[in-house]
N, C-alpha and C positions, 0 to 999 in steps of 0.2 A: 569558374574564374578564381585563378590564384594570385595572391598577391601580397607585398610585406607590409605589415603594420606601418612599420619607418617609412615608406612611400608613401603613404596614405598620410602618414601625420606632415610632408612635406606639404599636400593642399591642404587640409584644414587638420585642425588640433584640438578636439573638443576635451574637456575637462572631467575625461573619463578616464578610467585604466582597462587594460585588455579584455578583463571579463564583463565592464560594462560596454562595450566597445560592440564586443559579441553578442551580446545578449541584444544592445539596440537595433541591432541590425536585421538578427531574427524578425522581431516584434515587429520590425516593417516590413518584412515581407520578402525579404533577402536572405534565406537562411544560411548558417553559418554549419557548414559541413563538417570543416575539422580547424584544430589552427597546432600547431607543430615550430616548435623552436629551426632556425635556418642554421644552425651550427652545433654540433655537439656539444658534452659537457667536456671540458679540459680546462686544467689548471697552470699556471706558471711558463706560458706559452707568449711569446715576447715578436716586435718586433726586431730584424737584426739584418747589416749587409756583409756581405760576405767581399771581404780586404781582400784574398790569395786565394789562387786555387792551384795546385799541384796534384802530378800523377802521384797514386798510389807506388811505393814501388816495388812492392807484388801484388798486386791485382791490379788488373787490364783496365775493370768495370769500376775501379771505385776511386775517389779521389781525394786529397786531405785537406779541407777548405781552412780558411781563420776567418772566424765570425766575430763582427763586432754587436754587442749586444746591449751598448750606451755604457758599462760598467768597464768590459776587460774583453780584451780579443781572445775567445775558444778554439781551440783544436776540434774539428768535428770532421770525420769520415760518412763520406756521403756517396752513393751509387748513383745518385740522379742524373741522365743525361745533360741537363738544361743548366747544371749550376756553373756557375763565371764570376769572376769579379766583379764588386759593383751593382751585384744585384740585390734586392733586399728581400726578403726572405721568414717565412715563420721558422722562429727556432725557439724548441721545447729543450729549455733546461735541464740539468741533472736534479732529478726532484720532482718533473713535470708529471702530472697524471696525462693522458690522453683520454678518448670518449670509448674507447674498447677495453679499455680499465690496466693498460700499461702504463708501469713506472718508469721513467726516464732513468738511468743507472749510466755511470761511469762504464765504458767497457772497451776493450783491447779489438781491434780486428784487425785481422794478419798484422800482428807485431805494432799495431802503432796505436795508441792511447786517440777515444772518442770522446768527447764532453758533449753529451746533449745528442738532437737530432734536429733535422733539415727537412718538414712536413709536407705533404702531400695536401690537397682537399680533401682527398678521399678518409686521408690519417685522422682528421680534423672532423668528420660529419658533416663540412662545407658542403662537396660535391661530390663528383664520382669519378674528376679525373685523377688517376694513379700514374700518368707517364711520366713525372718528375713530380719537383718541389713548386709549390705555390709560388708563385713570382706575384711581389706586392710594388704599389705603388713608388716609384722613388722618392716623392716628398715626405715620406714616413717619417717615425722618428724613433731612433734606434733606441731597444726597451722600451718601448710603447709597448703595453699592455697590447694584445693581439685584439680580444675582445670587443677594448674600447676604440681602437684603431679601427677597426674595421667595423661597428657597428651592429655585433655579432646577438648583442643580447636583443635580438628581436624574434619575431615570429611570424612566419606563413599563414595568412586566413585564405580559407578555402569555401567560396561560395557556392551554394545549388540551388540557381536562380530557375525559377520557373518559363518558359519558354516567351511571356511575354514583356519581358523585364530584359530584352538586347541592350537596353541604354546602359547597361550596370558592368557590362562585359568588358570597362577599363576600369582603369584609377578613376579618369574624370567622373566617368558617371558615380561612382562608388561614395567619391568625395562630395561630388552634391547632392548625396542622398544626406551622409552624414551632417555636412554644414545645415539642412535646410532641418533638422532634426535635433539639432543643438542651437539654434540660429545663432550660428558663428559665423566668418566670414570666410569666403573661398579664395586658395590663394593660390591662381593659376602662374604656372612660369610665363615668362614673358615670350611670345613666339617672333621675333621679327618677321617682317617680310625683306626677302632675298632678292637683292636688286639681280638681274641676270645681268655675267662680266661677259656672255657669247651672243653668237647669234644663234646656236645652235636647236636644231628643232627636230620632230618625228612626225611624220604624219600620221593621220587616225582618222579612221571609218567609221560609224554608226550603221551597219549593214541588220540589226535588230536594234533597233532604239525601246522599242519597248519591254527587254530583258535587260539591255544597258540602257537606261537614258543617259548618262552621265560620264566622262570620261575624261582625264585629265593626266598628261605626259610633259612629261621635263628632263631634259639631257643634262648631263653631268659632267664634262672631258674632263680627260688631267688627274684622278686620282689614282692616291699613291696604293698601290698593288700589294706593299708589303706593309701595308699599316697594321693594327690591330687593334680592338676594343679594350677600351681605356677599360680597368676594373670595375669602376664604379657603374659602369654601361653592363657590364658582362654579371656585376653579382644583381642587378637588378633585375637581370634576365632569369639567372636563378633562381632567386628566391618569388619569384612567381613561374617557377616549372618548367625554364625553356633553356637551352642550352647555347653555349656560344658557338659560332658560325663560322662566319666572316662578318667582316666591318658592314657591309652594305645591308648582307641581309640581317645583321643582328637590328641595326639603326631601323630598319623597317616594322622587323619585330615591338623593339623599344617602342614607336611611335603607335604600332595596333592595340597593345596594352595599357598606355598612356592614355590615347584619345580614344580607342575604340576602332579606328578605320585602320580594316587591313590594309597594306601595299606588298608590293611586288615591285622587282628592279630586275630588268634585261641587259645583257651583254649588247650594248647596242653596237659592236661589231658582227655579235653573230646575229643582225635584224636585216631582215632585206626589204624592199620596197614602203613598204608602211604599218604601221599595225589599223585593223579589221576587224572589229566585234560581231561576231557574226555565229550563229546556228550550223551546226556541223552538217558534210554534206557525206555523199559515200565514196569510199576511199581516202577518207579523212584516217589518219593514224598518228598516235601523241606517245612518245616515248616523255613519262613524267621524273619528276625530282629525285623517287624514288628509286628510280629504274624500270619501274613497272611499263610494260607499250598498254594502251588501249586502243578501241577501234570507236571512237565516239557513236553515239545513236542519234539522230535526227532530232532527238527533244536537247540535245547538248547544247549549252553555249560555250562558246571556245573564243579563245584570243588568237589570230592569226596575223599573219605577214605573208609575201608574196609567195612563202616556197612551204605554207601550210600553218598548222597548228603551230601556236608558243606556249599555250598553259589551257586549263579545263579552269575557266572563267568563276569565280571566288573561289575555288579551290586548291588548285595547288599547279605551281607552273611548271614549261619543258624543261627538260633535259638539254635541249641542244640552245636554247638559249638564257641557259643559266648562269650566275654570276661565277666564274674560276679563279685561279690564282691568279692571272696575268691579264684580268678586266681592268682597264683605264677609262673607257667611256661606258657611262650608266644611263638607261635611259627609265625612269620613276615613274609605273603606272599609279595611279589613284583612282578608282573605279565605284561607281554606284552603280549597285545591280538588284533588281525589281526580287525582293522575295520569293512569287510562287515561280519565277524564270527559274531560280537556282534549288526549289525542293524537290528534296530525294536526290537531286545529282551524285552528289558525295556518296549518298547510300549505296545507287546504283552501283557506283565501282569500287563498291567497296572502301572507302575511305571517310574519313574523319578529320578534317585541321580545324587549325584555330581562324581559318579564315570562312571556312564554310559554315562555321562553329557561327559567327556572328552573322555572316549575311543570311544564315535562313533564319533568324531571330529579327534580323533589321537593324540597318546601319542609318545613323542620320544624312540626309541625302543632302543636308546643306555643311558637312564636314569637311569633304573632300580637299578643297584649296586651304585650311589649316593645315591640314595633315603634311598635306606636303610640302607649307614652309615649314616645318614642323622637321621634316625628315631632311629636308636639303638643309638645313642649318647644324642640324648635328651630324651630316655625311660630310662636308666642310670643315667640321671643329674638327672631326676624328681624321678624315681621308683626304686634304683639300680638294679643289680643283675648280673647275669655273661652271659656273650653271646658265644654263641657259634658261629664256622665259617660258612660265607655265602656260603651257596650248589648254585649254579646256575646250572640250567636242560634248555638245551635249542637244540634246532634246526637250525642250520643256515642255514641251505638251503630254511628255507619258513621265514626269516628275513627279512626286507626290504631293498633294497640297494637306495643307495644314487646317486640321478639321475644326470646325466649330461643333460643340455639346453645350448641350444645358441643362442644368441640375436646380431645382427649386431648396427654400431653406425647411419648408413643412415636410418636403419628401425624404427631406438627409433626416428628419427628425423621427418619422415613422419608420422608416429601416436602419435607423442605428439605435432607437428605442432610446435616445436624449436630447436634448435641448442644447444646441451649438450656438452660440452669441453670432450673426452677421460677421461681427467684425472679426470673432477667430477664421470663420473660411475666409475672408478676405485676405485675411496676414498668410493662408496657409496655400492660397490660390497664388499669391505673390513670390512667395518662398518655392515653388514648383516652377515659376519662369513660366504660368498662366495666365494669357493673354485675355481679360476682360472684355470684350467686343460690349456686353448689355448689362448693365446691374437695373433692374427693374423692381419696384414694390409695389405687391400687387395685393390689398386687403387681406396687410397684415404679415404677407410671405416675400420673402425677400428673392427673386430668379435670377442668376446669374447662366452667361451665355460665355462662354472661353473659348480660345486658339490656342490648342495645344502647339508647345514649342515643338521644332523639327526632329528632336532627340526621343521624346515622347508618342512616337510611332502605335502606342496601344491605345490612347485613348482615342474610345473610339461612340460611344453611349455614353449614357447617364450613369448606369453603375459603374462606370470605369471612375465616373468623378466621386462618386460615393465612396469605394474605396480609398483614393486617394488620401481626401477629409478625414478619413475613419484611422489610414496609420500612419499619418503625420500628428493628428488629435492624439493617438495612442492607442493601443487595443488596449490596453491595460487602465486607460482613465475613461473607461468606458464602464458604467454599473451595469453589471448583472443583477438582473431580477427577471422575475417569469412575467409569462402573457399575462393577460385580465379579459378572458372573451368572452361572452355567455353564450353558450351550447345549445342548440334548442333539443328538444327530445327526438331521437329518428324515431322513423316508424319502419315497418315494412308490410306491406300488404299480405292478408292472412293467405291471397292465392298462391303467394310468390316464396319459394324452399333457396335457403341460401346454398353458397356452391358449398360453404364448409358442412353444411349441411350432408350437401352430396358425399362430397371427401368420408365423413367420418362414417356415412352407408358403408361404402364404400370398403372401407379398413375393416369394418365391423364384419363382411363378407369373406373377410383374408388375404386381401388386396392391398399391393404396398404402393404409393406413388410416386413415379418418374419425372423428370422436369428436363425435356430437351431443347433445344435448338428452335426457334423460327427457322431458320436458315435450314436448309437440307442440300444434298449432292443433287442436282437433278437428274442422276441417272435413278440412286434410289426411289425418286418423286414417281419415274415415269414404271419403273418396277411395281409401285402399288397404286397407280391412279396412269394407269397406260391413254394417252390421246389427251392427256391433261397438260396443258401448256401454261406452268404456273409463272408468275412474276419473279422475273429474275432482277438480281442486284448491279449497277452501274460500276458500283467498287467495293468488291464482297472481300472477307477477309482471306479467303479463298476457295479454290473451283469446290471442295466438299461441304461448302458454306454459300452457297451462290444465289440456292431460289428460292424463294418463302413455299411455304409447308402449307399443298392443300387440301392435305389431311391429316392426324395425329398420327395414323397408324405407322406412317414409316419409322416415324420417332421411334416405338411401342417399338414396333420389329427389330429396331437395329438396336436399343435397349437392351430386348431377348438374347440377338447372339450373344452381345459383349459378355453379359450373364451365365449362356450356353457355355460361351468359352472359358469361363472360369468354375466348372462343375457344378452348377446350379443347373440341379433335374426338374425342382418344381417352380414353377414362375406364376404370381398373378401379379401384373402389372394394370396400374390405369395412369391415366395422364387428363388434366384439364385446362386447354389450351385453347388458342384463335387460331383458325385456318384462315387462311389465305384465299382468293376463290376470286380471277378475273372474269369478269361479265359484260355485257351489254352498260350495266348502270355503274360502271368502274369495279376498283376491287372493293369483295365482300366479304366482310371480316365475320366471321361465324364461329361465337365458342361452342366449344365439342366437349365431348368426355368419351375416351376410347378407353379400350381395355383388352387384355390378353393372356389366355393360359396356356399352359403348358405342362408335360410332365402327367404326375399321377394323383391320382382323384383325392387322396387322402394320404396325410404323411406316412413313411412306412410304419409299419407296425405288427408287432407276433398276431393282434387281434382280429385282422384281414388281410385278402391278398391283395398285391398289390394292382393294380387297375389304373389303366389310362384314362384322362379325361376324356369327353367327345361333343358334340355338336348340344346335348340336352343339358351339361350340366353346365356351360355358359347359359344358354336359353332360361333354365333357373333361375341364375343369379341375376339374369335381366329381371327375368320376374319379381325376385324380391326383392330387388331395389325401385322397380316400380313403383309394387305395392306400395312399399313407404312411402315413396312423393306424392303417393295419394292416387296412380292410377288403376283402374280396376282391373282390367283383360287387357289381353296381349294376343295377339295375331301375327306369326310368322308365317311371309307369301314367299315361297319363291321366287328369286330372282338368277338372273346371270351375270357375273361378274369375271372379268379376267383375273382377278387376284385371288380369288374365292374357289373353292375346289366346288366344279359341278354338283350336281345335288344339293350340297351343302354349305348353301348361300342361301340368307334368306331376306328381306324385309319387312322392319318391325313395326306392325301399324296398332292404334290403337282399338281393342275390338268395338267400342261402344260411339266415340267418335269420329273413330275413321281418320285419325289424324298419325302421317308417318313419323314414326319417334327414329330412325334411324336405320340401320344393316347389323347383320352378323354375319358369323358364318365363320367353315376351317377357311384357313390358308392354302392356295395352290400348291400341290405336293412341289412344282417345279421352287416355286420361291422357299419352300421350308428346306428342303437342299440347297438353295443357292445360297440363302441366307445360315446354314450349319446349324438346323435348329435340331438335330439328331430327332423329332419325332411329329406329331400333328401338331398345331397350335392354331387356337380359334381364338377371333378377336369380334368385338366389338365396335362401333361407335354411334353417339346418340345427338342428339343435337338439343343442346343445355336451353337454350331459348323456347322451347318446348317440353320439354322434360319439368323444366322447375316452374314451370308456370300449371295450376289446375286448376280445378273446379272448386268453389265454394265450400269445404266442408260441411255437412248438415247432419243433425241426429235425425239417426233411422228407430222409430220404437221397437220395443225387444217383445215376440210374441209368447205369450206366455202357456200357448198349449205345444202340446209335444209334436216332435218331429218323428217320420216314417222313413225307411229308403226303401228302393225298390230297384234290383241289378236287373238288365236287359242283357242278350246275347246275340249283336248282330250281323251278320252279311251283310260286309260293304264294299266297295272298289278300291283296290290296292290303293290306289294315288287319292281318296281322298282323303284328307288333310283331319286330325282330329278337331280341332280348333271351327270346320265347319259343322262338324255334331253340337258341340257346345252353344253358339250361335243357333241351334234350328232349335233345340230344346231348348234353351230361354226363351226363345222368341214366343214357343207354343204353351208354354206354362209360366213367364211373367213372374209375378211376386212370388208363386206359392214353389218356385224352383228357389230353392236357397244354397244349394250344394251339387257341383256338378262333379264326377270324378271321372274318367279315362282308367279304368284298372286293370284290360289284360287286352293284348294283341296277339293276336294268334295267325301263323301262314304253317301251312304245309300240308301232312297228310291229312286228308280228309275237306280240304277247302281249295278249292278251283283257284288256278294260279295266278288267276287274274283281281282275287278277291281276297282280303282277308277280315278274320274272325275279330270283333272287339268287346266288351264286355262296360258297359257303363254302370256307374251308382247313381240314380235320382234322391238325392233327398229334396223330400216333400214337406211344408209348413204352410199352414194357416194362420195370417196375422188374427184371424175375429173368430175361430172357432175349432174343436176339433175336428178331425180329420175322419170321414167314414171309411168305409173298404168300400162302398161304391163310388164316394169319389176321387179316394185315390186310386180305384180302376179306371175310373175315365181320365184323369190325369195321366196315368198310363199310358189309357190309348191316342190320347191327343199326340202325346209325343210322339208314339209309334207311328201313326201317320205322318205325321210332319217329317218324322226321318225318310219313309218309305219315299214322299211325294216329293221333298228336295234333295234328297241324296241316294235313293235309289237302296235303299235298306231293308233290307229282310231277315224278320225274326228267325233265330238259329234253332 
């Protein structure tokens, strides 16, 4: 929102200067973007009418005016199409600075002496028009100071209102923000009402009453075609950022800036049958203002008449029935249109105006019949003609109504952390144009119940009233101080390992952490969780942001490439997040901790060669991040998985209680190519609701006679599982097994192909005594039975 100090101090005039001006404005909540002087600097710039104009009498293009300048009639050569007698004119003396830091000089052109120059806007820093000389008011007065003449030492403030703050998107609202913050008084112009000298009328349709409820047309005959907008109309256009037009559409403009309600004016010669608010159908097509054709979509609202589309409804109107040079009859919409009817339109086609600027912010829905005496009264000063009476078509049943909230005085007291007297929110409720419905006192606390004004479209709740109170009182007469709460002590139960806990395992292993998306592609989804039909989003930010994530790994994977693709060979990623997971008992939100390598076992190095990771050295790192959370064994079962390379997929249960902690396992070679991960990569993930919860910690006594080992060498069946040897030897020796080890695997010559060779370490302890040789041979043989009888094992 732009607009001129000097406008603004025409409604109200508080007892501030420009930088407190700005500053209060911030502070309420209206921030003040930029503010920029409306004219250049230049000096000894006057104004002057021009007595004579005469051809050059060698040049074609240029002409030799006598300027009266209040002192002495000048000789001044001018090239401007537009200069004529009688006009009055900026004229920069011999002496003048201008704002591009030219001196005015005495100077000769083809043969005839200039004194001074004959200004442009553009010369000036006014404006941008350059096709001739500034043509100024005739009531002027010749050598008037330019400056003071025109009002020049003022400034552009430029607001960057927040989206629910529509009301502020003119002067009026702007001014009663400030009168009600100064408690000064508001000095609105006077708007008559326009008696109609016609009978003249349009008809109008509600064919969508609940995108338009409101709609209001008025005819206009008889205006004069070759009028133009008086200065004072045209630089107040400028100096809040809009440019002059024509008469009808600048008066339109003027009055949307003013009050706040866009309008729109039709060539009611080029209207046929009636205008139609109505939802765009197909073969609907709108040639707009700009030139641009669209082909509306079925969510459009449009304003029509009998032979089709006339404008894309608060946006921006047709082409074919727009105001021209040789329009006489005007026919004045004024239009309330429903917020969510008109969001994203503009977007949709690309566009932007100041009218769609406010209606998807919110226009006051009871403005409309101001507005438009408002506009027929200065289309009349500027263009005459006769008007005809205002038709208002409307719906009241899909109009807005005017909300009642209520705000207590103990609640304003606890969320502003001060003490408000009654009577200041009373004066502040008043000064807002907040309608009282209840003041109640109720043991001690004072509840006030309000009817926000029709201009006031945001409030909507109780903190909207809290706010309110909070910067009209002032942010600034608000004390800072801190809280006063007493804390109690947390606890955390000794079972329970926190996640930073996990995290810093985690790092401590050489693992860096990722933090992706809930959202995922669902094609990626179904790539690593194939038959998984995860919860997709209603209005996702888009299609590769669509479905919630019901598993980390995708994240992990597409991580990896992005990584891959930027020459990173060695990768340990983990991530710990919620999955996603629709059910039977709705969705179930499950944190995870995934994780994934890649690359080579150990950074390069002269000390080894280099080596790929594989399927054992994640299994490891499960392992010893277990261990830490305090679990003992680890049991990897096979499993099959479509995203998992056959074999090498497993499921991780716990060996002592049986309790599944999770999968691992490589990547399908097909996805490690699809996804460019140039080599294997094994992932992980565990399920954190299980992982960080264990058992009691308990001291174990430490025995104090010596420990033996004893290595076995046995014939087993290719496929079975070490992790079941471990299991049958604990089982058969209990306490006095304290160390089990897996130390050589052997297949080939010399061992049946169905079998291979393994080699275990028993360490043996007695908590209560030493250890003989006959019975750590029976300890021996206990095992060796045990293995023979559940795994089919024979001594090598």
């Amino acid at each position: 929102m732009k607009f001129s100090e000097s406008w603004l101090r025409e409604w109200v005039d508080p007892a501030l200067d420009r930088d407190g001006l700005t500053e209060q404005l911030t502070m309420a909540g209206l921030e003040v973007d930029g503010v920029e002087p409306v004219a250049g600097e230049f000096s000894d710039v006057v104004v002057a009418e021009v007595r004579g104009v005469e051809p050059h009498p060698d040049a074609d293009k240029l002409s030799v005016c006598e300027v009266y300048d209040g002192d002495a009639i000048n000789r001044v050569v001018c090239g401007a199409p537009n200069v004529r007698a009688g006009l009055f004119v900026a004229y920069a003396r011999v002496g003048a600075r201008l704002p591009d830091g030219m001196k005015i000089r005495r100077a000769k052109l083809r043969g005839i002496e200039s004194f001074g120059m004959l200004c442009s806007d553009r010369e000036l820093a006014i404006g941008d028009d350059h096709d001739g000389i500034m043509e100024l008011p005739a009531g002027l007065t010749p050598g008037a100071d330019l400056r003071e003449a025109l009002a020049l030492d003022d400034s552009r403030i430029e607001l960057d209102l927040t989206p629910n703050r529509g009301d502020c998107l003119s002067i009026r609202g702007v001014a009663r923000e400030v009168a009600l913050l100064n408690d000064v008084p508001l000095t609105e112009p006077q708007i008559p009402v326009v008696a109609p000298t016609c009978d003249a009328s349009f008809p109008v349709r509600l064919s969508d009453p609940s995108g338009c409820p409101r709609y209001l047309g008025r005819v206009i005959r008889g205006i004069d075609p070759q009028a133009s907008s008086p200065r004072w109309l045209v630089e107040k256009l400028r100096r809040a950022g809009l440019r002059e037009i024509d008469p009808t559409v600048d008066v339109t403009n003027y009055v949307m800036l003013e009050l706040g309600q866009p309008m729109h004016a039709f060539d009611l010669a080029r209207l046929s049958g009636g205008i139609d608010v109505r939802m765009a159908r197909a073969g609907d097509r709108l040639t707009l203002l700009d030139g641009r054709e669209i082909e509306p979509d079925a969510e459009t609202l449009l304003i029509t008449d009998d032979s089709g589309p006339v404008a894309l409804a608060g946006v921006m109107g047709g082409e074919r029935s727009g105001i021209g040079a040789n329009t006489e009859d005007v026919f004045l919409e004024c239009a309330f249109f429903d917020q969510l009817a008109l969001a994203g339109t503009a977007r949709r086609y690309g566009l932007h105006t100041d009218a769609s600027h406010r209606y998807e912010r919110g226009v006051d829905f009871e403005l409309q019949e101001l507005a438009v005496e408002r506009a027929t009264a200065l289309l009349l000063e500027v263009c005459g003609g006769e008007p005809g009476p205002i038709v208002v078509t409307e719906d009241r049943n899909h109009l807005p109504e005017r909300r009642e909230v209520a705000v207590g005085l103990a609640r304003l007291e606890k969320l502003l952390g001060i003490r408000i007297d009654a009577a200041e929110v009373d004066r502040i409720f008043a000064q807002l144009q907040f309608e009282v419905t209840d003041r109640a006192l109720d043991d001690d606390d004072v509840r006030w119940t309000i009817r926000a004004p029709s201009h006031r479209f945001d409030i909507a709740i109780e903190a909207d009233l809290v706010e309110e109170v909070c910067r009209v009182y002032g942010y600034n007469n608000v004390e800072a101080r801190r809280p006063s709460q007493p804390l109690a002590l947390g606890s955390v139960a000794i079972e329970q390992t926190s996640d930073r806990r996990l995290r810093e395992l985690l790092v401590d292993l050489g693992y860096q952490e990722t933090i992706s998306y809930s959202f995922l592609d669902p094609v990626l989804v179904d790539a690593v969780e194939p038959g998984m039909a995860p919860l997709t989003l209603a209005n996702p930010m888009s299609v590769d942001l669509s479905a919630m994530r019901t598993s980390l790994l995708p994240g992990l994977i597409d991580g990896a490439r992005r990584n891959v693709a930027r020459q990173a060979d060695r990768l340990r990623l983990f991530e710990i997040g919620l999955s996603f997971t629709p059910g039977e008992q709705g969705l179930q939100q499950t944190q995870m901790v995934a994780g994934l390598i890649l690359g080579s076992r150990a950074p390069e190095s002269w000390s080894a060669p280099a080596q790929g990771v594989d399927f054992f050295d994640l299994k490891g790192d499960i392992e010893r991040l277990l261990e830490q959370l305090g679990w003992a064994g680890l049991n990897a079962e096979p499993i099959d998985h479509p995203a998992l390379h056959p074999g090498q997929a497993a499921r991780l249960v716990d060996a002592t209680a049986q309790v599944t902690l999770g999968r691992m396992g490589r990547l399908h070679p097909q996805l490690e190519e699809r996804f460019e991960l140039g080599g294997p990569a094994f992932v992980f993930e565990l399920d954190c609701a299980t992982i960080l919860t264990r058992t009691k910690p308990a001291f174990s006594p430490l025995s104090r006679f010596p420990r033996v080992r004893r290595d076995l060498a046995l014939l087993v069946a290719r496929s079975l599982p070490g992790a079941k040897l471990e299991q049958v030897c604990r089982e058969a020796l209990a306490e006095n097994l304290v160390h089990f080890t897996l130390f050589d695997v052997y297949t080939g010559k010399g061992i049946d192909s169905n079998e291979k060779s393994v080699a275990l370490g028993l360490t043996l302890q007695s908590p209560s005594a030493t250890l003989t040789d006959a019975e750590i041979g029976a300890f021996v043989d206990r095992a060796v039975a045990a293995l023979a009888d559940q795994c089919g094992a024979r001594l090598r």
